[in-house]
C-alpha positions in Angstrom: 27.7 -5.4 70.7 25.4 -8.1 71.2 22.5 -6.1 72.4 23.3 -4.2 68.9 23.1 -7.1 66.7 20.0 -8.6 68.4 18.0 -5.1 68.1 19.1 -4.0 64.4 18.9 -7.6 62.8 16.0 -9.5 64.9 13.0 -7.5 63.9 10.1 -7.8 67.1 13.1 -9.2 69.0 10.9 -9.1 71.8 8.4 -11.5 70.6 10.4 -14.9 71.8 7.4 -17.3 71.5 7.3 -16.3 67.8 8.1 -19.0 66.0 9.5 -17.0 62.8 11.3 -14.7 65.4 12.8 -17.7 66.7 14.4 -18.7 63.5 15.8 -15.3 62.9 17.6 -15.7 66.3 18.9 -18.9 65.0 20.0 -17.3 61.7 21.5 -14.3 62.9 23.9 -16.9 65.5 24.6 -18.9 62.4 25.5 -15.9 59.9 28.3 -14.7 62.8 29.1 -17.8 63.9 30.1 -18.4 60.4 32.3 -15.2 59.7 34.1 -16.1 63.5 34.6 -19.3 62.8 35.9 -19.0 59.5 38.2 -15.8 60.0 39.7 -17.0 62.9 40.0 -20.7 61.0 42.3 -18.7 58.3 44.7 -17.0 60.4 44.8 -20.3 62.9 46.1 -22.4 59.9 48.3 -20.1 58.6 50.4 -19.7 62.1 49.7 -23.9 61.7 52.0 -24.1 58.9 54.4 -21.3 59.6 55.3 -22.8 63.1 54.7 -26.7 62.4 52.7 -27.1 65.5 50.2 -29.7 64.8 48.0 -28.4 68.0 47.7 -25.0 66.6 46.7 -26.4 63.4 43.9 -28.5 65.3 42.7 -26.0 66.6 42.5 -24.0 63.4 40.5 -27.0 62.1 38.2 -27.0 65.1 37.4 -23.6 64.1 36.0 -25.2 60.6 34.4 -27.4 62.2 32.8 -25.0 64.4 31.6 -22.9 61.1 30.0 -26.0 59.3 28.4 -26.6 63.1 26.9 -23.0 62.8 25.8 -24.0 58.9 23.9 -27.0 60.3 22.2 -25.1 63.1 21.0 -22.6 60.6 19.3 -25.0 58.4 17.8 -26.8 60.9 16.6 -23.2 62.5 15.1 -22.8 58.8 13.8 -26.6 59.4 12.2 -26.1 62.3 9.9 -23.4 61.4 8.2 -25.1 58.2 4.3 -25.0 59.2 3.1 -28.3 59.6 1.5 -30.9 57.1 -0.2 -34.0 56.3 3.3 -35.9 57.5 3.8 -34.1 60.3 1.1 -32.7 61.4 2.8 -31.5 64.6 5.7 -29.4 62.7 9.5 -30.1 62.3 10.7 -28.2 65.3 12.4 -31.5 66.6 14.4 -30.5 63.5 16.2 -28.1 66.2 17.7 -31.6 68.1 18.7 -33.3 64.9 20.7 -30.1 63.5 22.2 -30.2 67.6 23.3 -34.0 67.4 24.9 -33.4 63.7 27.1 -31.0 65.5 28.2 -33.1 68.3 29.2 -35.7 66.1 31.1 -33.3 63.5 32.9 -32.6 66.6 33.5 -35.8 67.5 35.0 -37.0 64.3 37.5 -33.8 64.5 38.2 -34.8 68.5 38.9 -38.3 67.4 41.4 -37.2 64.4 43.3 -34.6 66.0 44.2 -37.2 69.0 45.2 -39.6 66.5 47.8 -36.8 65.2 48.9 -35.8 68.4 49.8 -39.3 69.3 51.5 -39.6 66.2 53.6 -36.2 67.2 54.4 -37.2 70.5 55.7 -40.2 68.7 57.5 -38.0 66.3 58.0 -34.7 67.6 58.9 -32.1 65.5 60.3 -28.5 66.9 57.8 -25.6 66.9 58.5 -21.9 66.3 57.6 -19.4 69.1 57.1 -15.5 68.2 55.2 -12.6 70.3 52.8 -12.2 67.1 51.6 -15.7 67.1 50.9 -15.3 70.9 49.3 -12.5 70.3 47.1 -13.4 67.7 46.3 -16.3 69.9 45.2 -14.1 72.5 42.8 -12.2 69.7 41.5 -15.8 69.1 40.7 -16.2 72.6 38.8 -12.8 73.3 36.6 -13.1 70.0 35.9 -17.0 71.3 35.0 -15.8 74.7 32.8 -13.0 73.0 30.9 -15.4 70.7 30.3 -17.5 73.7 28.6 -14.8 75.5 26.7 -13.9 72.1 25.0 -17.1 71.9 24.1 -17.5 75.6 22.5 -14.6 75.5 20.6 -15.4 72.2 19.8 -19.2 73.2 18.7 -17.9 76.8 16.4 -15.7 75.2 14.6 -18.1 73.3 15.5 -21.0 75.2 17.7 -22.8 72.2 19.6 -26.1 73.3 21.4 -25.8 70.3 22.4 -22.0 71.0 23.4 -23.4 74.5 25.1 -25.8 73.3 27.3 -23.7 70.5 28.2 -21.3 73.4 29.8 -24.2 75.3 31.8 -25.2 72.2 33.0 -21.5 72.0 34.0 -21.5 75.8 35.5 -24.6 75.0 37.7 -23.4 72.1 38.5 -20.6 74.8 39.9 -23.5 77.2 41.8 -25.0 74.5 43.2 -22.3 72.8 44.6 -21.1 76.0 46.1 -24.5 76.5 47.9 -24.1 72.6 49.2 -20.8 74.3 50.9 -22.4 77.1 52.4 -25.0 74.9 54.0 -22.6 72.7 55.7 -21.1 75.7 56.6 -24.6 77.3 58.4 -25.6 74.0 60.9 -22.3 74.7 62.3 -24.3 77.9 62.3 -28.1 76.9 62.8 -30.3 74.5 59.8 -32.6 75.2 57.6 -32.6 72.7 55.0 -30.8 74.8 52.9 -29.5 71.6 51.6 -33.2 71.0 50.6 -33.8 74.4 48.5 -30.0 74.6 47.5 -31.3 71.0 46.1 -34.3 72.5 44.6 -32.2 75.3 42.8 -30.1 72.8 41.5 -33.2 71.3 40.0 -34.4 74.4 38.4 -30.9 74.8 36.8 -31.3 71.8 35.7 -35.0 72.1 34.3 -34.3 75.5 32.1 -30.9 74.3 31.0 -33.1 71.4 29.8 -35.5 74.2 28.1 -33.3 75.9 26.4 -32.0 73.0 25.2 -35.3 72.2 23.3 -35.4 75.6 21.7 -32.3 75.7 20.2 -32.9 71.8 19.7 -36.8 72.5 17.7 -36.4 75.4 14.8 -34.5 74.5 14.5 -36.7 70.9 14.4 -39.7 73.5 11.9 -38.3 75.3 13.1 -36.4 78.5 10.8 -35.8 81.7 8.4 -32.8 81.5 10.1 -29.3 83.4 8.6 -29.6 86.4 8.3 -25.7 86.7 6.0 -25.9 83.6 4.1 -29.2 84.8 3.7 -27.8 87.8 2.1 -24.7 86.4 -0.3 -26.1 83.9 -1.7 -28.2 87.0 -2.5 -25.0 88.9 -4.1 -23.3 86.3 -6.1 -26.9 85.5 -7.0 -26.5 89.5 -8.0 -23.1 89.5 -11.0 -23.7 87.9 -14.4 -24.0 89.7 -15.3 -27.8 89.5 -12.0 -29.0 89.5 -11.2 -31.2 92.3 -7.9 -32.5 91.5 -5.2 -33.6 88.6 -3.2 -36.4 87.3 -1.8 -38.1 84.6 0.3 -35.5 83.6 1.9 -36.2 79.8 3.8 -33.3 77.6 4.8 -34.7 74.9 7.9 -32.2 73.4 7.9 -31.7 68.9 10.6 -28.9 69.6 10.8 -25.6 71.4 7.8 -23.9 72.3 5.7 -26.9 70.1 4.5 -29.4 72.9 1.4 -31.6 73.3 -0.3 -32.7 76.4 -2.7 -34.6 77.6 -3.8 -34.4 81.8 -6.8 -36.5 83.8 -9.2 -33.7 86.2 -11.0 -34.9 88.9 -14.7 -33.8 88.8 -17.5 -33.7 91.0 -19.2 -36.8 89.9 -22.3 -34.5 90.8 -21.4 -32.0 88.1 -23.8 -31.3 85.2 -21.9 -32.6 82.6 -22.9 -29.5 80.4 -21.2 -26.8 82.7 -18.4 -29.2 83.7 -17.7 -29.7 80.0 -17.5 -25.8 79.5 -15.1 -25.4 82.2 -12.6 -27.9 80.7 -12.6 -26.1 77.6 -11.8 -23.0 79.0 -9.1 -24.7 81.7 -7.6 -26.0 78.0 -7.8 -22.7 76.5 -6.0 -20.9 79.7 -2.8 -23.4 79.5 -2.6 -22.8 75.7 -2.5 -19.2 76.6 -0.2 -18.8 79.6 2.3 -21.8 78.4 1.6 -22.4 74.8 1.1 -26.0 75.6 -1.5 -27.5 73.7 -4.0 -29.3 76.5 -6.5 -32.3 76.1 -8.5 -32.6 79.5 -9.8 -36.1 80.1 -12.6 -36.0 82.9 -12.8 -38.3 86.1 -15.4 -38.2 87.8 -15.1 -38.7 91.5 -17.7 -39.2 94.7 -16.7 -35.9 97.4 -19.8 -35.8 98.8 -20.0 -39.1 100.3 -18.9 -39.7 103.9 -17.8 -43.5 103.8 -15.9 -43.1 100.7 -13.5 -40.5 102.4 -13.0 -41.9 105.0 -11.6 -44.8 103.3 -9.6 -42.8 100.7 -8.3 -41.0 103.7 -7.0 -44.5 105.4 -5.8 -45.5 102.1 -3.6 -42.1 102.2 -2.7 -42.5 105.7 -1.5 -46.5 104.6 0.5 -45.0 101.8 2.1 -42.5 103.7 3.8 -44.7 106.1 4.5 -47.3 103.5 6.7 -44.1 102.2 5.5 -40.5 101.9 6.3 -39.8 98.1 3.6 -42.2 97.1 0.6 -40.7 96.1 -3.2 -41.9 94.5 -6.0 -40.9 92.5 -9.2 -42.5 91.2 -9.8 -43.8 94.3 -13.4 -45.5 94.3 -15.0 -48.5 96.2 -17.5 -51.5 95.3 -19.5 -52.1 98.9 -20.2 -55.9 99.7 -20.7 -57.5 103.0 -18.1 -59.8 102.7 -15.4 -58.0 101.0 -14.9 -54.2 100.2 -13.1 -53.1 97.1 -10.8 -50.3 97.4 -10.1 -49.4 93.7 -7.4 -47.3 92.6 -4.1 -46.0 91.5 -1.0 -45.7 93.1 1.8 -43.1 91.6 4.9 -44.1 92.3 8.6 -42.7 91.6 10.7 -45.1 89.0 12.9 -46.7 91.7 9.8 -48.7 92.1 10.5 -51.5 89.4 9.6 -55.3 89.6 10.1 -57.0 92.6 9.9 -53.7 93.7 6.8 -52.9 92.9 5.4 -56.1 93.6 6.5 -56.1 97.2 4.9 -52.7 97.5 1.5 -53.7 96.2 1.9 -56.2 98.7 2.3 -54.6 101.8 -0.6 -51.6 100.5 -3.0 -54.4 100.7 -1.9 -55.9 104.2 -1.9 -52.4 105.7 -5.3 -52.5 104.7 -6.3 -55.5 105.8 -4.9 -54.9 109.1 -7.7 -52.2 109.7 -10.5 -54.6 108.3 -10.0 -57.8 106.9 -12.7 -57.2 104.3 -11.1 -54.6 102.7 -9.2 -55.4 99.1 -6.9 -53.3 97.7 -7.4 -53.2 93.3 -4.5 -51.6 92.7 -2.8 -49.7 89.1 0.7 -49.4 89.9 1.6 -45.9 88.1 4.7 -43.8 87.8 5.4 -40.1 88.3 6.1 -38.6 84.8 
């Protein structure tokens, strides 16, 4: 069914990295996520009122909720994709996040009121009506949640949707749930407790704790979450594939929603190179990543002494220093000012973020004593960096 759907309604399905492709994945899990929701909110309600059972009926609600969640990622499907323009010249695909943390907190709000009425039904419990049909509607509720949950994984795995991800854990959610309404409904046949409030308050919690996980997933990458190291990784191999390319650093990917990022890098270059040729190779190194990631690449060039003997040597102590200091520390821009008194050993350390403050200080310090303890004249200049 889902294959079906994505063939006869996504035209170029294919196409991922399209952007208006994209948004017709986005609409096409809206538009059914819609028509679920809502059916299955209709029929939940009505069983609601013809049994009393306040859990039922929250979930029913968390169905609405889940169909105005699907209206929200729509629009902000149809958001994202407006071409950019003098105020944002860098598109509105972060539009995708927003529409993401509207939804967690729309789910929030219906987490918080539905434990507030199963407190109050716990308090005052009420009997509720059992009957084969209800169950088995139920059961119908479950498999077309479980289905929709496997409909939007496959659609946000293809184009690599938070948002789609995160609407197929609320379905698989409403599975949990709605299985837990289930088992009240038999419970109430064998006691008196008023066992509906307290699944009614487990549903609740269901639902407050996938709106909170929502909220993470959307929050992080409007924050500004680390780069995925699979695709930093790669856009520094194609950087150092290139003739003339000595090394890379500096690594920054700035994220204006999916498949829209900016980035900017430092490359190591002979400082030997005629500026002319090295210049061409940069523009094509730039060129590659926007091609084979769609990442848009600035290249600033370092220039850095290979050639010469003494300088190696020392960058090669400095290394070996660092290394036994601790072996995730690495450096780059590594140069030296010669004097016959003192020797300046310029340059930066790249350290992981557990390195803060006193920290850092302290490791500063005992770089330049490692140093001094093979010559006294040597003076460490250190830029404390951090991995990005």
């Amino acid at each position: 069914m889902t294959k079906f759907i994505i063939k006869h309604f996504i035209p170029d399905y294919e196409n991922v990295k399209n952007a208006a492709v994209r948004e017709r994945y986005g609409t096409v899990s809206g538009i059914v996520g819609i028509l679920c929701n809502i059916l299955l909110f209709l029929v939940k309600l009505s069983i609601g009122f013809i049994t009393s059972s306040i859990s039922i009926a929250a979930d029913a609600v968390n169905n609405l909720s889940d169909a105005l969640s699907s209206v929200i990622s729509l629009l902000g499907f149809k958001i994202a994709n407006k071409a950019p323009d003098e105020a944002h010249p860098f598109g509105y695909g972060r539009t995708e996040y927003l529409a993401g943390l509207l939804v967690a907190f729309f789910i929030g709000v219906v987490g918080l009121e539905f434990a507030k009425s199963s407190v109050n039904r716990i308090i005052n419990p009420e009997p509720v009506l059992f009957s084969p049909v209800l169950l088995l509607i139920l059961a119908i509720s479950i498999l077309v949640k479980l289905w929709l949950g496997v409909f939007n994984k496959e659609l946000g795995t293809r184009i690599n949707s938070t948002v789609l991800l995160a609407t197929m854990q609320d379905s698989l959610n409403d599975v949990i749930t709605t299985s837990v309404v289930v088992v009240g409904m038999i419970a109430s046949r064998f006691t008196s407790l008023p066992v509906d409030g307290y699944i009614g308050l487990v549903v609740a919690l269901f639902i407050l704790y996938s709106g909170i996980g929502i909220a993470k997933d959307t929050l992080s990458p409007l924050i500004g979450q680390a780069a995925d190291p699979d695709i930093a990784k790669n856009i520094e191999n194609i950087i150092l594939g290139f003739d003339g390319v000595v090394g890379v650093h500096d690594l920054i990917i700035h994220n204006y929603g999916a498949g829209k990022s900016l980035a900017s890098i430092h490359a190591e270059v002979p400082d030997t190179a005629n500026f002319v040729q090295i210049h061409e190779v940069i523009d094509e190194a730039e060129k590659a990543v926007w091609k084979q990631t769609g990442v848009f690449l600035v290249i600033h060039m370092d220039p850095v002494a290979i050639d010469n003997e003494h300088v190696n040597e020392l960058k090669k102590l400095t290394l070996s220093v660092l290394n036994e200091i601790d072996n995730r520390l690495t450096m780059h821009d590594f140069r030296i000012v010669d004097g016959e008194r003192n020797i300046n050993l310029i340059f930066d350390v790249v350290a992981p973020f557990d390195y803060q403050k006193l920290k850092a200080e302290e490791l500063i310090k005992n770089i330049r004593s490692g140093l001094k303890n093979h010559d006294k004249r040597y003076n460490a200049i250190i830029t404390l960096d951090h991995q990005m």
